[in-house]
N, C-alpha and C positions, 0 to 999 in steps of 0.2 A: 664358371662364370658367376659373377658377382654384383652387386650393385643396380639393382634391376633399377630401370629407368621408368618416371612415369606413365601409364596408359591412361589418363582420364580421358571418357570419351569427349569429343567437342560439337557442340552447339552447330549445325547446319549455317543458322544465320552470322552463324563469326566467321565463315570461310568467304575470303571477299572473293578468289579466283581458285579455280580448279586446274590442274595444267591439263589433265582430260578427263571427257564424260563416256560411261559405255554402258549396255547393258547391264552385263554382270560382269562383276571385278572380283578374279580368283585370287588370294592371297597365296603363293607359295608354289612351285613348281616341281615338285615330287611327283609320285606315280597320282595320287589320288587328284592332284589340281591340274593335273596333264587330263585325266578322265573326265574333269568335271569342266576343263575347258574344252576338250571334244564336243562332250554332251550338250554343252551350252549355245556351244557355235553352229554344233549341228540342229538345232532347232530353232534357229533363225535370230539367234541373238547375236550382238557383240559382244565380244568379251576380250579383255583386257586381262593379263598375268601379272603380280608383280612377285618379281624374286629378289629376295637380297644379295641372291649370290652372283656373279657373274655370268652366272649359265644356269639353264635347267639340270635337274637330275638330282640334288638334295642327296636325303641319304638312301632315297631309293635307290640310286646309282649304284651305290657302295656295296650292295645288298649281294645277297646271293641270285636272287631273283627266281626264288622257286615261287609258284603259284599253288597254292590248296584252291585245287578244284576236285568235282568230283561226281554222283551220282549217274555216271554211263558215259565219260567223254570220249571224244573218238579212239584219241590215245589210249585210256583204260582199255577197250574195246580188243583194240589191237593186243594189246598184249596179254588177251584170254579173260581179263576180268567181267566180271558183274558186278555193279555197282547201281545203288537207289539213295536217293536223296535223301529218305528214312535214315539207310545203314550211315551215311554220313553225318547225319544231323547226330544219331547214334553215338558214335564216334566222338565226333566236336564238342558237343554237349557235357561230357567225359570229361574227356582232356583239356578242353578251356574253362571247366567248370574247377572248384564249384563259382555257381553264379554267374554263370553264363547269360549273356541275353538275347534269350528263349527267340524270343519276335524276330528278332535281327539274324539270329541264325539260323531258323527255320524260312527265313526269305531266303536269304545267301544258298544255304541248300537247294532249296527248290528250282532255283535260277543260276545254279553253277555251272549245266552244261550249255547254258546258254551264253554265261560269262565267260566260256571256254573260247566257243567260236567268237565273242566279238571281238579276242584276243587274237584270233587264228584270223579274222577280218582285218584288224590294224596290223597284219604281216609278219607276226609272229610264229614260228616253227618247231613243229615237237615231233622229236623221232619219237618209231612208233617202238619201242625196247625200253626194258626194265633195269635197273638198277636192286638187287636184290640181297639189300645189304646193309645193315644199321650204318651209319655215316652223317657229318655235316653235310658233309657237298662231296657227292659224284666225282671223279677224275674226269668223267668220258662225256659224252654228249647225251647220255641216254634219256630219255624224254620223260620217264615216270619214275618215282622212290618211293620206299616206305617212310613214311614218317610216325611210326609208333602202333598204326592200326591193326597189324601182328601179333604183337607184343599184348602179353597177361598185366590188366585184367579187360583191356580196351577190346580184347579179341575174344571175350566173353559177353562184352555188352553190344556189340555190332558185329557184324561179319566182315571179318578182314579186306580190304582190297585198298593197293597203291592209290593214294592221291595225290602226290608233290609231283605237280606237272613242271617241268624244267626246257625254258628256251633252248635252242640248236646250238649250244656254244659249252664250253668246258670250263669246268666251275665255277666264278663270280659271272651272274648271268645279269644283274640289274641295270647295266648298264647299256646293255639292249633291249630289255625291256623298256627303258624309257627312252632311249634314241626311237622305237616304235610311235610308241605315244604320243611325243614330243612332235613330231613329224605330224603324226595326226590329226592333230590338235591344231597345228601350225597352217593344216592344209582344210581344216575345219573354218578357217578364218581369226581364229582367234591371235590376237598378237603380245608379245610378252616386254614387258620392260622391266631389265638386268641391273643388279647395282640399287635396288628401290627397296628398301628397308619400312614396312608398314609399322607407323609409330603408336596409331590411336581409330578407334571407329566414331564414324561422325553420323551426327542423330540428329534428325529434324521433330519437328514443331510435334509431329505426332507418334514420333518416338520410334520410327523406322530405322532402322541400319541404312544411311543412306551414301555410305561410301567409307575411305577412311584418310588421314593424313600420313605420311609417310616422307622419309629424308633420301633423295637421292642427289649422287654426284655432290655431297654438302649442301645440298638447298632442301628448305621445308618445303613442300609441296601436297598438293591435296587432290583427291583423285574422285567424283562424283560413280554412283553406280545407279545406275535408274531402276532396276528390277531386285537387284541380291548381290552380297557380297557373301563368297563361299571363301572360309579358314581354310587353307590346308599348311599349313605353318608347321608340323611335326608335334614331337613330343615335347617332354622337359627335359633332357639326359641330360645336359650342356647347361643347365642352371644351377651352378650350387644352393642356393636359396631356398628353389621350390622343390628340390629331392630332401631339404632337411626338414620341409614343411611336411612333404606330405611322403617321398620315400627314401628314407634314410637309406634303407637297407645297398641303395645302388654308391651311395657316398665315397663309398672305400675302392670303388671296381672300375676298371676301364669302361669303356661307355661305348657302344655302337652305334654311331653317326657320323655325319660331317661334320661335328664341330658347332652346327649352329641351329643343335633343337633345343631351343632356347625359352622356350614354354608361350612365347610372345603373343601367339594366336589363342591360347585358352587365357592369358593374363586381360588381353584387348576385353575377350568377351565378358568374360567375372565381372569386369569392372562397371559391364553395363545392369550385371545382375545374372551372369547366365550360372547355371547350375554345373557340377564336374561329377563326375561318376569315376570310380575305381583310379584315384589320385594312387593310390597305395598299391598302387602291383604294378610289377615288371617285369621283367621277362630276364634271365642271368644264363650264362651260356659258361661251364667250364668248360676251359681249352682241355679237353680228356677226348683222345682217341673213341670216338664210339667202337671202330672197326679191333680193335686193342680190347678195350675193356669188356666187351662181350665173348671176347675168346677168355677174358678172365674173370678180375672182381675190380668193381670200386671198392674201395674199404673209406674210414675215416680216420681222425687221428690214435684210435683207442684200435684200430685194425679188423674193426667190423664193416659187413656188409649191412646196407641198408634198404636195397632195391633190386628191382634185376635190370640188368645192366643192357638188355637187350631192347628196353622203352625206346622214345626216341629223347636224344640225349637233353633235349631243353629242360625235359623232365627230370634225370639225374641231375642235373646241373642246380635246379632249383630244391630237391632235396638236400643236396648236397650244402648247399649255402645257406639253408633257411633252417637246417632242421638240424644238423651234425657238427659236431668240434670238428676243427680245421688242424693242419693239414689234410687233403684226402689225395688217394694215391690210386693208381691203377696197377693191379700186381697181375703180371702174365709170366709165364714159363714162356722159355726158348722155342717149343713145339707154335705154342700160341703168336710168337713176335714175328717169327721166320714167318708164319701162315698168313701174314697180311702183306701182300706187295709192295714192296719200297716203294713205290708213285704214293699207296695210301698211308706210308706214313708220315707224310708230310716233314720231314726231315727230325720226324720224334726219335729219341737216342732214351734209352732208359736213365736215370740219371744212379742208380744203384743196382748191382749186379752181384747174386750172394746164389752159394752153394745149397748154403739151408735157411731156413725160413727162420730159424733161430738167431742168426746171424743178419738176416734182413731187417729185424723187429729191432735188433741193436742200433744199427745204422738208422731208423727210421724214427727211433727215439719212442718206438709203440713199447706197454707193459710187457713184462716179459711173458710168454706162452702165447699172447693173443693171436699174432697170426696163425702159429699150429694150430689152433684150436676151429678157425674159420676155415682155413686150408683144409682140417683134417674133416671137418664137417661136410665140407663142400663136396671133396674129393670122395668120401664114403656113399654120397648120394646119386653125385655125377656117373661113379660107377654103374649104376643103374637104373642110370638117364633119366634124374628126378633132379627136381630143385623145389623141396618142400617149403620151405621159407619164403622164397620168392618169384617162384614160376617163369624161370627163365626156359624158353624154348629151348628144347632139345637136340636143336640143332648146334648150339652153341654149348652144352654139355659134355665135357670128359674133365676127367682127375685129371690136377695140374701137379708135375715133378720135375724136382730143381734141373737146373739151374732157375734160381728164378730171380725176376729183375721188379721193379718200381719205377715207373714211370711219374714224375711228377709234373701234377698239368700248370703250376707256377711258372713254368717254365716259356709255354704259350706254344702256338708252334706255328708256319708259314703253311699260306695258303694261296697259290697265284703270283707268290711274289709280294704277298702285302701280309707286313707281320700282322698276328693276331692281336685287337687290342685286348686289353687287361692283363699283358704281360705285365711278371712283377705278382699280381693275385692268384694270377691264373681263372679269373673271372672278368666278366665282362656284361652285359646287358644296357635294358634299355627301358622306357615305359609303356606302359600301355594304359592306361588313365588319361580323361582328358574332357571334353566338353558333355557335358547331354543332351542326346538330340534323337529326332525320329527316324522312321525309316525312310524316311526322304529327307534325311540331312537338314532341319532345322533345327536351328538351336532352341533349346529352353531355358526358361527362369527358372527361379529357384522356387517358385510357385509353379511350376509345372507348365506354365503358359508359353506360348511359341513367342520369340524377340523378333518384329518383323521384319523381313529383309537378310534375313543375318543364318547364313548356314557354314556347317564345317563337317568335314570328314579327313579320314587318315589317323595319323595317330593323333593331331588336335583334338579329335572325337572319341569315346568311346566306344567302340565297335561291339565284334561280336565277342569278346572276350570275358571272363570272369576271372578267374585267379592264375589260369591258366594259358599257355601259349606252343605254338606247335608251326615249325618255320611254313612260310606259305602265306599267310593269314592275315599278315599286314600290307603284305601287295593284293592279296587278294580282298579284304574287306576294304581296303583300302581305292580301289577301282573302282568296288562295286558302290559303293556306298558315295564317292565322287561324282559317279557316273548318275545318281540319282538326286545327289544335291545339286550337279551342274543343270538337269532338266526342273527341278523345281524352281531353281534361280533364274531360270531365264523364264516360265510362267508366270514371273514375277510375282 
């Protein structure tokens, strides 16, 4: 997307009519503005939604819809674990770091098992069974996953236990997740109007956020909020402009969203002076088999390993793209490929199939010797169930022997019936950078000071994130952090 269109904000006293007035006016109808219109509605305000799209659901929809939750939920519970908001925060801090923020994710922590049930309150269902097994997304229904917290060196700084809590439905869950919301929010009082593209935020005499103008059905229209206007607008993926500004690195790769995270809600606020934190990180998702590559190796173009392949794969994937020459490849033997049930390999086909590793490194166009040398490394240590390099669990250890194949994650692979975007790089992501704002979802200036009236959360916001990202985290801060801008905003 191109050619970013004006946001000056406009003058209160240049608005002659409003087509309506309400308490607080959510911009955008994803999981975080579904929460923040619950929260709003439920504490006695009106609220009004507007969405560009024709329906609620954004790209939260699209999502997979896992939830990072965690510190003792019932679910955990059920399926044997122990779990503390410490070992979590533990964890998170970790893996979304470095530069994690500390504040935001030690709230989230502490108030995760509580975020659990008001989930399990708005009618949402989690079998009480584990999923035990590195993977994007589950085949089955099972209610909890690992996302990385096993895995060396994260299972040295916290003590391991499943967080990815996962709705009652089989693999793309987000669109139950917000058909829940949506509903709730609906039955909250709050009402939404479709089709309503927010162009500008509109400021009065004494500098408050006092609503904003916006184009629907072709008509300029303007919309009053008497308490708060909460952003939840998304990221910027869908903006070629503002990823060459601030993340290039997503420029080349397919993008995950609907199409229309357009950066529009953090542009609106900038423009009043508000401040952006962590513009520069994203989140990249190679289309590589986790369940595949942990029975092997990722390698990179030179046929080195760099990681162990057993993290959770957001992790490889952002290695992978940030750190190593390109092409990278997933090499498994026949023992390893047969070991993963066709349901999980998503209709992956190796795209190279060689006797000896001698022969693979030809076709693969790697120096000559370099995979014997990783293979031959690997295979000497796996023998006796070590992975000194890179601490892959021992579970996923043995010498690998030919026939052996190369999978190449270019290639992308189907998931539910919806190909994977960034077919073609074999990469994909999204952002995670976005407004500054407090723990109760107000925005700041770029002096530090709160913009009155004016809050946002989701990915408009900078959440609890630092350089890193771990599936879960966006519906999940995302909620929560809605669910506390919609109650600030209606306090007016």
């Amino acid at each position: 997307m191109s050619g970013n269109r004006p946001v000056t904000p406009v003058r209160a006293e240049a608005v002659t009519r409003y087509a309506a007035e309400t308490d607080v006016l959510v911009v955008g109808f994803g999981c975080a503005g579904a929460a923040a219109a619950f929260e709003a509605a439920s504490a006695g305000a009106g609220v009004l939604v507007l969405e560009r799209a024709g329906g609620p659901g954004g790209s939260s929809a699209l999502s997979g819809g896992e939830l990072y939750l965690g510190g003792g939920t019932a679910v955990q519970k059920a399926c044997g674990f122990e779990d503390s908001a410490d070992e979590m925060f533990g964890y998170l801090r970790a893996a979304l770091g470095p530069h994690a923020d500390e504040e935001k994710l030690r709230l989230y922590c502490e108030e995760s098992v509580a975020h659990f049930q008001w989930f399990v309150d708005r009618g949402l269902t989690f079998e009480p069974t584990l999923w035990d097994a590195p993977t994007w997304m589950p085949t089955t229904r099972d209610g909890l996953m690992w996302l990385g917290e096993n895995a060396w060196p994260y299972n040295e700084i916290a003590r391991p236990a499943p967080r990815g809590h996962r709705c009652a439905t089989e693999a793309y869950g987000g669109w139950l997740v917000m058909e829940k919301l949506v509903a709730a929010a609906e039955a909250a009082g709050a009402v939404a109007h479709a089709d309503t593209l927010a162009t500008a935020l509109i400021v009065d005499d004494a500098g408050r956020v006092a609503g904003v103008t916006a184009r629907r059905h072709g008509e300029e229209v303007a919309y009053r909020a008497r308490r708060g206007v909460v952003l939840t607008t998304g990221g910027f993926a869908d903006n070629e402009e503002m990823l060459a500004d601030h993340a290039p690195h997503l420029l080349a790769h397919g993008r995950v969203s609907d199409g229309l995270d357009d950066g529009s809600g953090i542009r609106m606020a900038a423009a009043l002076g508000a401040a952006t934190r962590r513009m520069g990180v994203v989140e990249l998702a190679l289309t590589a088999l986790p369940a595949l590559a942990a029975r092997g190796m990722l390698v990179n173009a030179r046929g080195q390993r760099f990681i162990n392949e057993d993290v959770y794969p957001g992790l490889f994937s952002v290695a992978a793209v940030l750190t190593q020459p390109a092409p990278y490849w997933v090499i498994v033997d026949e023992e390893g490929y047969e070991e993963v049930p066709e349901r999980e390999r998503w209709g992956v086909v190796p795209r190279f199939v060689s006797e000896t590793l001698e022969e693979l490194e030809a076709e693969l166009g790697m120096p000559r010797g370099a995979l014997e040398v990783t293979v031959g490394t690997y295979n000497t240590h796996a023998a006796r169930g070590q992975d000194p390099y890179f601490h892959k669990d021992t579970r996923w250890l043995r010498p690998l022997k030919g026939p052996f194949a190369a999978v190449d994650p270019r290639a992308g692979f189907h998931a539910g019936g919806r190909p994977s975007a960034g077919a073609g790089t074999g990469v994909a992501g999204f952002t995670l950078g976005g407004l500054r704002t407090t723990v109760d979802g107000a925005v700041l200036d770029v002096s530090g000071a709160v913009l009155p009236g004016l809050f946002a959360a989701g990915r408009a916001a900078s959440g609890i994130h630092g350089e890193g990202y771990v599936s879960g985290t966006s519906l999940g801060d995302g909620t929560f952090f809605g669910r506390r801008a919609g109650v600030a905003a209606a306090g007016g």
